[in-house]
C-alpha positions as CSV (number, residue, x, y, z in Angstrom):
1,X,-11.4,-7.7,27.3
2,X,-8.6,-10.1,26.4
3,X,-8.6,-12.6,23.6
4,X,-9.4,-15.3,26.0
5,X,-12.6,-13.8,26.9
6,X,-13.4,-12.6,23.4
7,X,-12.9,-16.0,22.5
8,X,-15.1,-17.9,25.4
9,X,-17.9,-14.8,23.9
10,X,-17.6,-16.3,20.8
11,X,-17.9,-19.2,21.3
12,X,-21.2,-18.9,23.3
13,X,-22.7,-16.9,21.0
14,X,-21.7,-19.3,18.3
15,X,-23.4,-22.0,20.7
16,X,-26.5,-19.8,21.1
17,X,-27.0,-19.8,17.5
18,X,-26.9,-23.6,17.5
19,X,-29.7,-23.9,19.8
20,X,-31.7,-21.0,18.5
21,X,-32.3,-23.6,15.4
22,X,-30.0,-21.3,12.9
23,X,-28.1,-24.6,12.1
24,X,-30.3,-27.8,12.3
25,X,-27.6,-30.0,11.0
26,X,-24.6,-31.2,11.7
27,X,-23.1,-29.9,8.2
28,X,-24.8,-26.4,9.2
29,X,-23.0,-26.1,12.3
30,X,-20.2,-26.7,10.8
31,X,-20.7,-24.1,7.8
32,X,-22.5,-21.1,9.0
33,X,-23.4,-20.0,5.5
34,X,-25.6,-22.8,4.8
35,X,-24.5,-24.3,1.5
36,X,-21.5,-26.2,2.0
37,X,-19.2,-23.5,2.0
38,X,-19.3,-20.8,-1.1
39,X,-17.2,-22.7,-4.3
40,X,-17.6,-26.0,-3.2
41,X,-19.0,-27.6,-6.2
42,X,-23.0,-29.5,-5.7
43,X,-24.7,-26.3,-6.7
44,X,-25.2,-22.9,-6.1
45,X,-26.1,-21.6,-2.5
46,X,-30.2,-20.3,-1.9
47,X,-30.7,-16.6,-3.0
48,X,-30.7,-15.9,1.2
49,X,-29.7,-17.5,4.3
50,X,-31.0,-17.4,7.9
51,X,-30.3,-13.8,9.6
52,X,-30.4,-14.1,13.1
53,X,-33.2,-11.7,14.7
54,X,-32.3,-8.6,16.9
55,X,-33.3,-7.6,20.3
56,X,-32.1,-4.9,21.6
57,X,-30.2,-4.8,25.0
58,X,-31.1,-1.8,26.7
59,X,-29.4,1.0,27.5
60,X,-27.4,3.4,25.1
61,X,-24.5,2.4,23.0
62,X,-20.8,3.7,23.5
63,X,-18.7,5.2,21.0
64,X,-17.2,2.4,19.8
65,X,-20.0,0.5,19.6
66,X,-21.6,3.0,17.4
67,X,-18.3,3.1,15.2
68,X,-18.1,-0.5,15.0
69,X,-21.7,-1.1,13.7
70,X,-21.3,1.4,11.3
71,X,-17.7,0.5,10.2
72,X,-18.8,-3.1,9.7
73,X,-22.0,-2.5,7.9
74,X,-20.2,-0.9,4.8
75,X,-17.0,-2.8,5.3
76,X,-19.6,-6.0,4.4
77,X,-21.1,-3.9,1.6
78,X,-17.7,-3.2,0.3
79,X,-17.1,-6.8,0.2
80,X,-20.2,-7.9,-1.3
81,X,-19.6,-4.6,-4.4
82,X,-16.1,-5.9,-4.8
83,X,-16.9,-9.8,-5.2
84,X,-20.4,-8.8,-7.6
85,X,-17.6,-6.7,-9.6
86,X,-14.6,-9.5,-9.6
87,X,-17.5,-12.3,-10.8
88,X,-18.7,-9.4,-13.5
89,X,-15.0,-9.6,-14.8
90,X,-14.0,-12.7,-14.2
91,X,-17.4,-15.0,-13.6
92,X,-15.4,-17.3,-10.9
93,X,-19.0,-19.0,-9.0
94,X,-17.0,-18.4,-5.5
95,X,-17.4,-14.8,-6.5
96,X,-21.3,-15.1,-6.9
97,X,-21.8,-17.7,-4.0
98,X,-19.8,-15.3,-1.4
99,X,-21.6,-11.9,-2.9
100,X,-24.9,-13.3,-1.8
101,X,-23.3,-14.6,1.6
102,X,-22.4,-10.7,2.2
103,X,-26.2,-9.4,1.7
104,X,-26.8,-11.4,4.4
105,X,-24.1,-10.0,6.4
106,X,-25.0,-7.0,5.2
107,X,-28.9,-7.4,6.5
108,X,-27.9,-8.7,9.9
109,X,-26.0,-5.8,10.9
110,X,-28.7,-3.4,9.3
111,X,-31.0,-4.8,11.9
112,X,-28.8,-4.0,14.4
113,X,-28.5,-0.4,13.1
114,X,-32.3,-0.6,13.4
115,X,-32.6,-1.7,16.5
116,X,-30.4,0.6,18.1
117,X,-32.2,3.7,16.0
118,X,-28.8,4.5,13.8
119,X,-28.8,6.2,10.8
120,X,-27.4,3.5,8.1
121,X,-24.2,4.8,6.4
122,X,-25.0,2.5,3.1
123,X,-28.4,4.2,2.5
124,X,-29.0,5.3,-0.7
125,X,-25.3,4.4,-1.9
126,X,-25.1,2.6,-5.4
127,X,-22.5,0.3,-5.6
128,X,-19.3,0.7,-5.2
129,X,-19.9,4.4,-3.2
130,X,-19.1,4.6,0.4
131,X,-19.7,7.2,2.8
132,X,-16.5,6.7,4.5
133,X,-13.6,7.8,2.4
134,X,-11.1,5.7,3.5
135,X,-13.3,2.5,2.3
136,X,-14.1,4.1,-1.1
137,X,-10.3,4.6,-1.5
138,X,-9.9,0.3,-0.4
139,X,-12.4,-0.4,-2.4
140,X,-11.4,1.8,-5.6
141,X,-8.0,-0.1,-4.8
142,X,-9.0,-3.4,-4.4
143,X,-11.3,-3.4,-7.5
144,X,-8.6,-2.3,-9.6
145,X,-6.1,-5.1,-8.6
146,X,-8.6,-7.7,-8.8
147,X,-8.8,-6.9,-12.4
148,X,-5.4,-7.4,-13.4
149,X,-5.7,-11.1,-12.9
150,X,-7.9,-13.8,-11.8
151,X,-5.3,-14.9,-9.2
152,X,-5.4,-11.5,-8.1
153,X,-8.7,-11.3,-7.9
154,X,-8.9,-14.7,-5.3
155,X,-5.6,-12.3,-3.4
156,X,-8.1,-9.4,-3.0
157,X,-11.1,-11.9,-1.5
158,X,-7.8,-12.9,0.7
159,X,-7.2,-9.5,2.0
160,X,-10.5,-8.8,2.0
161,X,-12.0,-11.6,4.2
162,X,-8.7,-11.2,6.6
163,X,-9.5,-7.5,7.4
164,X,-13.2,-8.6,8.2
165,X,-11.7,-11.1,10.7
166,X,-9.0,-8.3,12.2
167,X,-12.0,-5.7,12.4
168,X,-14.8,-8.0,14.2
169,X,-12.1,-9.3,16.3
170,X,-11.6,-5.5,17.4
171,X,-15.4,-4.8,17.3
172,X,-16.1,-7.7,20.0
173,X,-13.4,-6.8,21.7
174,X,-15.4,-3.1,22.3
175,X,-18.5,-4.8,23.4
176,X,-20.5,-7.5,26.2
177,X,-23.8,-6.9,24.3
178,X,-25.4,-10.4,23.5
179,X,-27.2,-8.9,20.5
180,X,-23.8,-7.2,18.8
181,X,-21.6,-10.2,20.1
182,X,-24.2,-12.7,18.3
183,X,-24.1,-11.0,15.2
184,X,-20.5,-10.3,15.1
185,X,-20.2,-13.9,15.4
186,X,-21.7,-14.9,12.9
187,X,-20.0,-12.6,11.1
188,X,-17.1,-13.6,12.0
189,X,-17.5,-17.8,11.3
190,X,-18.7,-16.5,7.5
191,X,-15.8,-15.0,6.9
192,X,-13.6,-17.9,8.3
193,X,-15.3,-19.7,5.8
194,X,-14.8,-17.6,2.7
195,X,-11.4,-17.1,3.2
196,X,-10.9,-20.7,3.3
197,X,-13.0,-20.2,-0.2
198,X,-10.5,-18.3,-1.3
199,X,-7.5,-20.6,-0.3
200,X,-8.8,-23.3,-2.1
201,X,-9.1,-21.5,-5.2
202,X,-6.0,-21.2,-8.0
């Protein structure tokens, strides 16, 4: 699939969203997290935001498919332990806004795990624990440079929210499934939005 196509499936999905009644707005459409986008001041986000339900598309998964749910569901849980860690140290609101804008990420792919009858990689993992070593080692680094500083800290939710982007654009590019491509959508426009977060903060 080329980027042109990847994009056009975006953007459909992103449509089909907008019709399902996940954004009844016009400042929802344009802010798929719901609440303005996270540090904008005029209060904190709701404890939860809409999480698009799953149907399955029949048929079994590829490979990569099966990698890419599982890479992304603790690739969002890394986010979301980093940016509950960072706001523990440094008690920035973005940090606490875009931590409960991860759950969600978080949930959404779980259902898809679900759906598809995968074993969950983040079950039963506290925290800042990751079944796949080469996350625990980015996280263990991340977490110790956003530490250092507060500016740092806003670098890390840089690089973190940039990797999400690279990795769902390589996920979709893996997959025609309306259920995944929906999700990773989402997914995608959330993290556009909290790396603009980030950007504005400093």
């Amino acid at each position: 699939m080329n980027r042109k196509q990847m994009n056009l499936m975006v953007g459909a999905a992103l449509a089909a969203l907008l019709a399902s009644g996940c954004a009844t707005t016009t400042a929802q459409a344009a802010d798929p997290e719901g609440y303005g986008g996270p540090g904008r001041r005029g209060g904190p986000p709701p404890a939860t935001t809409p999480v698009v339900a799953v149907t399955p598309v029949s048929g079994a998964l590829s490979q990569a498919e099966i990698a890419g749910l599982l890479r992304m569901r603790e690739e969002e849980k890394l986010a979301r332990d980093v940016y509950q860690a960072l706001y523990e140290t440094w008690h920035a609101q973005v940090f606490a806004n875009i931590t409960r804008s991860e759950q969600t990420h978080m949930d959404a792919v779980k259902g898809l795990l679900d759906a598809y009858g995968l074993t969950d990689p983040a079950a039963g993992q506290p925290a800042g624990r990751f079944t796949d070593p080469a996350l625990q080692a980015l996280y263990d680094q991340l977490l110790a440079r956003g530490r250092t500083s507060l500016a740092e800290a806003f670098n890390v939710g840089v690089a973190i929210e940039t990797l999400d982007i690279e990795d769902l654009d390589a996920a979709l590019a893996q997959t025609t499934r309306a259920d995944i491509v929906q999700v990773y959508a989402r997914l995608r426009a959330g993290s556009v939005n909290h790396l603009a977060a980030f950007g504005r903060q400093g």
